[in-house]
ChimeraX commands (.cxc) that place a marker at each C-alpha (Angstrom):
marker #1 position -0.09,-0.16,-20.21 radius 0.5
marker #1 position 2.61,-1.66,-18.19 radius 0.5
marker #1 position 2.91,-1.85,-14.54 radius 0.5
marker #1 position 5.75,-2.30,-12.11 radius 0.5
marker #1 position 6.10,-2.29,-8.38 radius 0.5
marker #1 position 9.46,-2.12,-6.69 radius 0.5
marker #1 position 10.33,-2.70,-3.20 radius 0.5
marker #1 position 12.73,-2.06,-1.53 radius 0.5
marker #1 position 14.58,-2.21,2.19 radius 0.5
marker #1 position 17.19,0.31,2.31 radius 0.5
marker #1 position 19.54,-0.73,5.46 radius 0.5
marker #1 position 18.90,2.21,8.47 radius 0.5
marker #1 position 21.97,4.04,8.44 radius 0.5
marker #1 position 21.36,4.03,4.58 radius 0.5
marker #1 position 18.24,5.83,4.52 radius 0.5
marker #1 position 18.67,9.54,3.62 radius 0.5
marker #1 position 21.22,8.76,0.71 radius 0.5
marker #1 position 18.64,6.70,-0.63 radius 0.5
marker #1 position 16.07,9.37,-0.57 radius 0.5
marker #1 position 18.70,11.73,-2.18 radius 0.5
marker #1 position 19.72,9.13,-4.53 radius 0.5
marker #1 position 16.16,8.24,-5.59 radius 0.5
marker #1 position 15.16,11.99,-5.90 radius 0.5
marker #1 position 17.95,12.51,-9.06 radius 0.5
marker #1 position 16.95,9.17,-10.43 radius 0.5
marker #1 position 12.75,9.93,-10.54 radius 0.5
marker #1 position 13.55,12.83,-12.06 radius 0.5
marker #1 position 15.18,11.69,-14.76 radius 0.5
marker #1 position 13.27,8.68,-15.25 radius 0.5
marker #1 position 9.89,11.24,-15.45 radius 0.5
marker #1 position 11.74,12.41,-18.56 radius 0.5
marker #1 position 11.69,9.21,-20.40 radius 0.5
marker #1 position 9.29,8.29,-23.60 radius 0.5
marker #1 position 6.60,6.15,-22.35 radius 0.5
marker #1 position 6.60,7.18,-18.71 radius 0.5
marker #1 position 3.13,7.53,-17.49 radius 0.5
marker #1 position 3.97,7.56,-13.97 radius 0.5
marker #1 position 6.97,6.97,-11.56 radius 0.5
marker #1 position 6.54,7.52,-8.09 radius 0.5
marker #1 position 8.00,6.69,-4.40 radius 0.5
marker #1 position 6.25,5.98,-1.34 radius 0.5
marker #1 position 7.37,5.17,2.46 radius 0.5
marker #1 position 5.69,2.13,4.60 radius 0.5
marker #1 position 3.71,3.23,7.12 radius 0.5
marker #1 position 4.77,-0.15,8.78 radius 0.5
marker #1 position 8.45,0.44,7.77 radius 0.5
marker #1 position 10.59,3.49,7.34 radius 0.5
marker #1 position 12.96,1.69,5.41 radius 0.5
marker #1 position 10.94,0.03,3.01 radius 0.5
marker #1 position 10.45,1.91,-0.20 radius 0.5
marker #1 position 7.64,1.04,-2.87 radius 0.5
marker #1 position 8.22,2.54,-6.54 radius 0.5
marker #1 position 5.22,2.22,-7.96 radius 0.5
marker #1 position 5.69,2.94,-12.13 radius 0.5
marker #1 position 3.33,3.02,-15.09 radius 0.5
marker #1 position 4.42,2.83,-18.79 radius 0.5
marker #1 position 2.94,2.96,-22.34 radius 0.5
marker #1 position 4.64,0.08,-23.41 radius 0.5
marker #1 position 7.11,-2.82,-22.18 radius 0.5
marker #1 position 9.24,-1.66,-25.13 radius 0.5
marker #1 position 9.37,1.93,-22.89 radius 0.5
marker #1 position 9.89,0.12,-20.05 radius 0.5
marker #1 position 12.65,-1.70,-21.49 radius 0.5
marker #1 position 14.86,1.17,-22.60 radius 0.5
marker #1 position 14.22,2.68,-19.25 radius 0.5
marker #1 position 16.16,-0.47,-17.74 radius 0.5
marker #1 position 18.96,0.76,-20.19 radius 0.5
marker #1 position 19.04,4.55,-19.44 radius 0.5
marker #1 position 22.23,5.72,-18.49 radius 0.5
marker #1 position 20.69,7.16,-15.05 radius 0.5
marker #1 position 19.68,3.52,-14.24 radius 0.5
marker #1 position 23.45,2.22,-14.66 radius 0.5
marker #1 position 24.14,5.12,-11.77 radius 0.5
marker #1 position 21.50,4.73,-9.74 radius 0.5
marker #1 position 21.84,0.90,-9.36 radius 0.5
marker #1 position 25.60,2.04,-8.67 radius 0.5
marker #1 position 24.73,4.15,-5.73 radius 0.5
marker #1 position 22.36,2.28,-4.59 radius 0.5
marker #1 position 23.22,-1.10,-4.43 radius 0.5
marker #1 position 25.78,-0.88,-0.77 radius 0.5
marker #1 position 22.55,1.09,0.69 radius 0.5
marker #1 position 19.58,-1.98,0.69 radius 0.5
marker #1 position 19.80,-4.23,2.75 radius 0.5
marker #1 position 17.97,-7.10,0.36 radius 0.5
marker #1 position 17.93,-6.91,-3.74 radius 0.5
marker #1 position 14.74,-5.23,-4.48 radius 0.5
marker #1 position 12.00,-6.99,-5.44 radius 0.5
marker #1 position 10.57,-5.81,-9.05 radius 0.5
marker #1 position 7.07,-6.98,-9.87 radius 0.5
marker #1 position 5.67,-6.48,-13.71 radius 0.5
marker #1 position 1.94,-6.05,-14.28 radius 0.5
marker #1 position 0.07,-5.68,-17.89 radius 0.5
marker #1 position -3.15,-4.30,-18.35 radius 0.5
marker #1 position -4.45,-7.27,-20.29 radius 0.5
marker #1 position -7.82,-7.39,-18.19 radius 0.5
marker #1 position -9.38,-10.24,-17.47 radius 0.5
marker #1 position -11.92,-9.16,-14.84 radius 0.5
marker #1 position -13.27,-5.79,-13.66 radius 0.5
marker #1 position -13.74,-4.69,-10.35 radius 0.5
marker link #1:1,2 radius 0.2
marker link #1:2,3 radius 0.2
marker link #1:3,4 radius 0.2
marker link #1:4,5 radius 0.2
marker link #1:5,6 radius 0.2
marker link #1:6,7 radius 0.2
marker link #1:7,8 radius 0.2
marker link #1:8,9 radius 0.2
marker link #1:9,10 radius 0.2
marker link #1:10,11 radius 0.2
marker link #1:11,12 radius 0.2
marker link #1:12,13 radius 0.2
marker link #1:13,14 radius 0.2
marker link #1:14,15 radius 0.2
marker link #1:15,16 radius 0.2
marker link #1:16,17 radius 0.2
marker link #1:17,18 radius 0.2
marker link #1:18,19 radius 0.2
marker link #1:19,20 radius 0.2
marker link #1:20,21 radius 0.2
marker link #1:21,22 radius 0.2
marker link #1:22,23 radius 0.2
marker link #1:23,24 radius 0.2
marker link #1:24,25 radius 0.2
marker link #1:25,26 radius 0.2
marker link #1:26,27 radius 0.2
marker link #1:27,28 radius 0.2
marker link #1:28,29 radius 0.2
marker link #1:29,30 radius 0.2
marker link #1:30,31 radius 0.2
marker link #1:31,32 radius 0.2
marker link #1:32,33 radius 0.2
marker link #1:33,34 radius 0.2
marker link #1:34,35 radius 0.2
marker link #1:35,36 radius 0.2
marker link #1:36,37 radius 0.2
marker link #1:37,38 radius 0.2
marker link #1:38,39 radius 0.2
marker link #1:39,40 radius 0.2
marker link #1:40,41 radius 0.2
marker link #1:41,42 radius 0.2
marker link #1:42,43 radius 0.2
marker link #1:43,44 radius 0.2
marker link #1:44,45 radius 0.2
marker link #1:45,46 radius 0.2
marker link #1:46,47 radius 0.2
marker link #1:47,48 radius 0.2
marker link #1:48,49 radius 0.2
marker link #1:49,50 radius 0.2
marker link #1:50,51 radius 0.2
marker link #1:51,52 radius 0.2
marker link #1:52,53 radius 0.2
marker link #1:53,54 radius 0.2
marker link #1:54,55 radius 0.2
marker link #1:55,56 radius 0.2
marker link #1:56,57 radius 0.2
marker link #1:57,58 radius 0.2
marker link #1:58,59 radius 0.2
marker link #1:59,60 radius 0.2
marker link #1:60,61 radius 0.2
marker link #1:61,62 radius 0.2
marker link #1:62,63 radius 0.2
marker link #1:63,64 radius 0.2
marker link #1:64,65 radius 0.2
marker link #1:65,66 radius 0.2
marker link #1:66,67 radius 0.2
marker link #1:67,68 radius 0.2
marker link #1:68,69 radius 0.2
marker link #1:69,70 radius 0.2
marker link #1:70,71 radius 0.2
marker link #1:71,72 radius 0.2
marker link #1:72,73 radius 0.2
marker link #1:73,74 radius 0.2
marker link #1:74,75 radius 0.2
marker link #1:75,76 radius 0.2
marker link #1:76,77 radius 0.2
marker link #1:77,78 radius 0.2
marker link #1:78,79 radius 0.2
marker link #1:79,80 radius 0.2
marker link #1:80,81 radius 0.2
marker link #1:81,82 radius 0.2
marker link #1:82,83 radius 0.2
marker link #1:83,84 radius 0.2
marker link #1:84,85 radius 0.2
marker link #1:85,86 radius 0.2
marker link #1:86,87 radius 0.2
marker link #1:87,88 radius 0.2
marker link #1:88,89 radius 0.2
marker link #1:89,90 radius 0.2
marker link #1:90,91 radius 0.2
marker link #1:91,92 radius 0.2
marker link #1:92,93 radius 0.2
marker link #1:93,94 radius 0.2
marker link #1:94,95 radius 0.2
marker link #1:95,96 radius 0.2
marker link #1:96,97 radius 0.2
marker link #1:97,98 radius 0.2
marker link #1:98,99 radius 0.2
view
């Protein structure tokens, strides 16, 4: 299983196209092989920060997802609404410890 966390801060005047933006792009992305689970949350701190929080079966999955064709458009749109690049983390499963 394959993790990733996304963050990002969408500038304030930017905010509702994002949402609407985001919206199309989750639901194609929930479409995809391999996706376990691809959601979007709100800061309670921040309005405008945005956390995608993803799961995948496999980095190969999460791979061609970088390459769908709703990606392309969605970094498009997106890209004049943040205010900072987003900041992608990537997390296996290979456990070490359990909690």
């Amino acid at each position: 299983m394959i993790y990733v966390v996304a963050t990002t801060q969408v500038k304030p005047d930017a905010r509702e196209a994002f949402i609407q933006g985001a919206k199309a792009c989750i639901a194609e992305t929930r479409k995809e092989k391999g996706c376990v689970a691809y959601d979007s949350h709100t800061s309670i701190n921040d309005a405008n920060t945005f956390v995608v929080v993803e799961r995948w079966e496999s980095r190969e999955d999460l791979n061609a997802h970088a390459r769908a064709p709703h990606m392309k458009v969605w970094r498009e749109l997106s890209a004049p609404l943040k205010a900072s690049p987003t900041v992608i983390e990537i997390i296996s499963d290979g456990k070490v410890e359990t909690f």
